[in-house]
C-alpha positions, 0 to 999 in steps of 0.5 A: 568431523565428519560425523558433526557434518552428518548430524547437521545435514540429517533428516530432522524429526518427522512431523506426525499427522496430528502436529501438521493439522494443528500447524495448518489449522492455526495458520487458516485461523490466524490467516483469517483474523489478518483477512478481517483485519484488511477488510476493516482496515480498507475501505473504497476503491483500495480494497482488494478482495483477491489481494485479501484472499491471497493473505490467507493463501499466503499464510498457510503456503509460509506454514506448509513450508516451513513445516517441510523444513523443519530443522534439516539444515540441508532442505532448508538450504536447498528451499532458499536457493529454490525460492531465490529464483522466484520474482514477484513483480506485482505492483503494491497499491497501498503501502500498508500492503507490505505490512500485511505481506510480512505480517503472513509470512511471520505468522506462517514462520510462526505457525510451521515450527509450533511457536503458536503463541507468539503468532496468535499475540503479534496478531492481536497486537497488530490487529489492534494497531491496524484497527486504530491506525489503518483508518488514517487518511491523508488530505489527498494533494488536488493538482490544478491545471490551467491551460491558456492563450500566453498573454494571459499568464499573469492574469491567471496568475492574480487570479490564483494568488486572490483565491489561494495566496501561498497555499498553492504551489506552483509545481510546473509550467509549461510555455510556448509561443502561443500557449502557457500551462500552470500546475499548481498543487494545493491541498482538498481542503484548501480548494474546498474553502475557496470560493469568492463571491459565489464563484469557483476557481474553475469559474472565475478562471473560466471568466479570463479570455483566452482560457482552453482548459482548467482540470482538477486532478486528485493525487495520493500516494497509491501507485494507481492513484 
């Protein structure tokens, strides 16, 4: 019994210097295949250049790691519980970003114990997918927000409903005493193709008396959007 402990719990086979240097090499290689693919993918305000440099890192830090490890079960132990004490609390912008995080970390796996083909066809497979995918785009909701005398409500409301029918939602409104504020959500292309007369909503809710304010706020699924 004791001598199966020891077995489990024995230093592993020493990596030489020409295997660390293939598991590192692969690792920037295929770090910088996930680089190409983020920066194709992303595009505009989205794309972080530090966030894509940080893939790379990323991969090649999983790669040393699990270099390190190997197969001594008693490291690979003591790194999980020095690892588990780490929080990382920055706020993902974009929920693809996830997808890159555990595509790094599955490829620096990959890399640090030799299975370079697996890492080099799940690249590709997923290079591929992001490439057709990633461009995706989803009709950004627009929150229209009208902001006026109370008396006005249901003029406001007749305006709203002439000019969009039932494709904007109202999703709150606010009152008081001598004020009434809508929040409607509709969808771009829904308020681009709104226009009656040569007038915009803006406009024409402008042309109601007693009107304070009218915004128009674009709303995605980013967490700074």
């Amino acid at each position: 019994m004791k001598e199966m402990l020891y077995n489990m719990f024995a230093q592993g086979r020493a990596l030489d210097m020409q295997e660390i240097v293939i598991h590192i090499l692969v690792s920037i290689v295929i770090g910088m295949a996930i680089f190409l693919s983020y920066w194709t993918t992303h595009a505009g305000t989205i794309y972080s250049q530090k966030f894509n440099v940080s893939l790379v890192m990323l991969t090649v830090l999983t790669t040393t790691v699990m270099t390190v490890i190997g197969n001594n079960i008693a490291l690979s132990l003591g790194m999980v519980g020095a690892l588990s004490i780490v929080r990382f609390r920055t706020a993902i912008k974009d929920s693809r970003d996830t997808v890159y995080i555990f595509w790094t970390i599955v490829v620096g796996i990959c890399c640090g114990i030799g299975d370079y083909a697996i890492a080099a066809v799940s690249t590709i497979a997923l290079f591929v997918l992001l490439l057709l995918l990633g461009r995706i785009k989803n009709d950004n909701r627009k929150l229209l927000i009208i902001r006026a005398d109370k008396n006005q409500e249901r003029n406001i409301e007749s305006v709203v409903f002439s000019y969009f029918k039932a494709k904007a939602n109202l999703r709150v409104m606010n009152t008081s005493q001598e004020t009434v504020e809508f929040i409607y959500e509709l969808s771009s292309r829904t308020l681009s193709k709104a226009a009656r007369e040569g007038k915009s909503i803006t406009e024409a809710i402008y042309g109601i008396d007693g009107v304070e304010c009218v915004n128009i706020v674009s709303q995605n699924d980013d967490i700074n959007g």
